[in-house]
N, C-alpha and C positions, 0 to 999 in steps of 0.2 A: 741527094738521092734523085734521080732520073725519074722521068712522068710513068715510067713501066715499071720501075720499081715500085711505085707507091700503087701505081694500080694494083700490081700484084699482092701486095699488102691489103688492101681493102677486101679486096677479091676473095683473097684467103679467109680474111674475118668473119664473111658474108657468109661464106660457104660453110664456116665452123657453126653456127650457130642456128645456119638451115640444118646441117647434120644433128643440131644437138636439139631442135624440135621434131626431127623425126623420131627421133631415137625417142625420147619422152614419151610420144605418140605410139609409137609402135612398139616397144620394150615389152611390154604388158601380155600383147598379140603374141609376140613371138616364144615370151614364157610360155602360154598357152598352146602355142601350135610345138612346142615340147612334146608337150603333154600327152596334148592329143596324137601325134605320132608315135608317145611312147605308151598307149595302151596294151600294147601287145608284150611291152618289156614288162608290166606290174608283173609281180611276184604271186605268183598262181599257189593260194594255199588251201591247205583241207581244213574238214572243221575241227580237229586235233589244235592244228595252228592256228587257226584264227581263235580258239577259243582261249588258246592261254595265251596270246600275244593280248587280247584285248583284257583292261582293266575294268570296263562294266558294258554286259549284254543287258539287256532291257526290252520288253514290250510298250509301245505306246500311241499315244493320237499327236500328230503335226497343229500346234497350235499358231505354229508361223513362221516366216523365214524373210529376213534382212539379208539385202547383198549392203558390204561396204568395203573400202580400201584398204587394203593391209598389207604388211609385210610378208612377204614367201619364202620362208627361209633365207632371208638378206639377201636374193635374189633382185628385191627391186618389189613395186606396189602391182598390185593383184587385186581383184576381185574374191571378195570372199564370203558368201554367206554362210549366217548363221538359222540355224533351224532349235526353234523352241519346241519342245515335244514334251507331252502330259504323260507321265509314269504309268503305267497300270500294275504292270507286272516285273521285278530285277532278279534276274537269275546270277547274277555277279557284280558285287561291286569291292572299291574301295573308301577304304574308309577317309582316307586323306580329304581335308575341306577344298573345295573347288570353286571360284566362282560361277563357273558352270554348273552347278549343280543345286538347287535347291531340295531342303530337307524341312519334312516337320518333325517337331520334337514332340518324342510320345511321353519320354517321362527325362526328370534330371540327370544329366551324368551320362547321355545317350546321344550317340549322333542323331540319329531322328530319320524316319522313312523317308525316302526320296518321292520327290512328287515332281519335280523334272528338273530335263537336264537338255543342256544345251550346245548343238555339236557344231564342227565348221566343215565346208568343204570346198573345193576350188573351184572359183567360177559363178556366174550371178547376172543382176543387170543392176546398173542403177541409173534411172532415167531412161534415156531412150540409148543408153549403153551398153553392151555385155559382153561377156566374155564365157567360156564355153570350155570346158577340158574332158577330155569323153574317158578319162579316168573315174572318174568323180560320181558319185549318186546322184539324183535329183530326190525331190521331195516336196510333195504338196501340199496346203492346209486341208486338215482333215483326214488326211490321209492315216493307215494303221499302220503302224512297222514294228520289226523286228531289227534293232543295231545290235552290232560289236563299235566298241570303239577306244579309243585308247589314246594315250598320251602324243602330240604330233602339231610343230609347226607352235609350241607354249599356247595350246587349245585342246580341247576331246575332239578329233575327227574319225571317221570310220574306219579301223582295221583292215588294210588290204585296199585302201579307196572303195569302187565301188563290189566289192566281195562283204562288204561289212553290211549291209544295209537291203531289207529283205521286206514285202510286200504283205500284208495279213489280211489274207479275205475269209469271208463268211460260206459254208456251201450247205444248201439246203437236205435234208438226210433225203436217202433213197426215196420216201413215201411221198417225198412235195411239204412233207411237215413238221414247222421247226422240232428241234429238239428241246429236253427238260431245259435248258437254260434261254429258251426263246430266240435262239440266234443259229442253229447250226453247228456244223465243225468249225470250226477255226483252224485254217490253213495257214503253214509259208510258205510262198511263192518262189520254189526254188527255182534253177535253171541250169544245164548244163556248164555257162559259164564260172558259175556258184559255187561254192562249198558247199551248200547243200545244193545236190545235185538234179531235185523233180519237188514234186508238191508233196507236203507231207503235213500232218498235225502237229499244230505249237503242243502239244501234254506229248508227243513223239518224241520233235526234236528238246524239247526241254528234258525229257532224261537219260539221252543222249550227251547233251551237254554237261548236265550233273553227274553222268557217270564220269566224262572226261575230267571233268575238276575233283574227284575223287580220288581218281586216278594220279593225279598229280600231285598230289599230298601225298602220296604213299612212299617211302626212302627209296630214291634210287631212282626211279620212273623218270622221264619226263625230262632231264637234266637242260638236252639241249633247248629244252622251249626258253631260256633265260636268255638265250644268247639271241639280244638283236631284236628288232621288229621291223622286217623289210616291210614296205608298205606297196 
């Protein structure tokens, strides 16, 4: 073989294997910048839909959030944290064992109250890493929320990305003086983007959504909500 042949052979190798640490490096990025270019594609749904695509809404407090590496739909590894959240209040759930889910057990032969549950969403840091998909919710310790969220990715993540996951603040009554339960109204933080569309009371939107799941037991009602869970 000629001295340019072998060059070129070396050459070649050199070059495969610069390609195949870019790609390592940057694979991850460019799932991500997907994503983030495809916020305007997520599937824009009402709260009809999101309430019966998702398998459990909930009120609760952000007790923490883990970014770590994971698979994306066999896409390749991603960043993905996980967020631990303290139950207060479940307007839906299922009954199916999760290990997302913890329960306490009230009595024998019962699945047992949920007292939390633990959901994923795309994007995190870990170390002086991160990755970013502006589909996605954010979530901070402490923080109050309102989810939907539903089966996605062999994890609970938010119904609709970030359409599923909703902000709970306290507002002082007209007079400056709390109310009979010491805290005020309790608001969600709706937004045009939103299924819920402006600010409204969680005892509002909660019978709201319990009329829609009423609604959806009745024969006939509802059919097409089985079909699919665009997210």
């Amino acid at each position: 073989m000629s001295q340019t042949g072998l060059s070129t052979k070396y050459t070649s190798k050199a070059a495969g294997k610069v390609m195949k640490k870019l790609l390592l490096i940057f694979l991850p990025a460019l799932c991500l910048l997907a994503c983030i270019e495809g916020r305007s594609a997520v599937v824009e749904l009402d709260l009809e839909k999101l309430t019966l695509r998702s398998s459990h809404i909930f009120c609760g407090e952000v007790l923490a959030t883990e970014s770590e590496w994971g698979d994306f739909l066999g896409l390749g590894r991603a960043m993905i944290t996980k967020v631990r959240i303290k139950v207060s209040e479940v307007w839906k759930e299922s009954q199916e064992k999760r290990p997302e889910i913890t329960r306490k057990a009230e009595a024998p032969g019962t699945p047992g109250k949920i007292t939390e549950i633990t959901i994923s969403y795309l994007g995190g840091r870990i170390g002086e890493r991160w990755q970013r998909c502006a589909a996605s919710p954010t979530f901070s310790r402490g923080e109050k929320v309102l989810v939907f969220a539903g089966e996605f990715n062999n994890a609970l993540w938010t119904t609709g990305w970030f359409q599923g996951k909703y902000r709970l603040e306290r507002k002082s009554s007209e007079q400056g003086r709390p109310d009979a339960d010491g805290g005020g109204k309790l608001l969600v933080r709706g937004s045009q983007q939103l299924p819920v569309k402006k600010p409204m009371e969680v005892k509002t939107l909660r019978l709201m959504v319990r009329k829609l799941l009423l609604e959806r037991r009745s024969p006939g009602h509802g059919a097409r909500a089985n079909r699919g869970a665009d997210r």
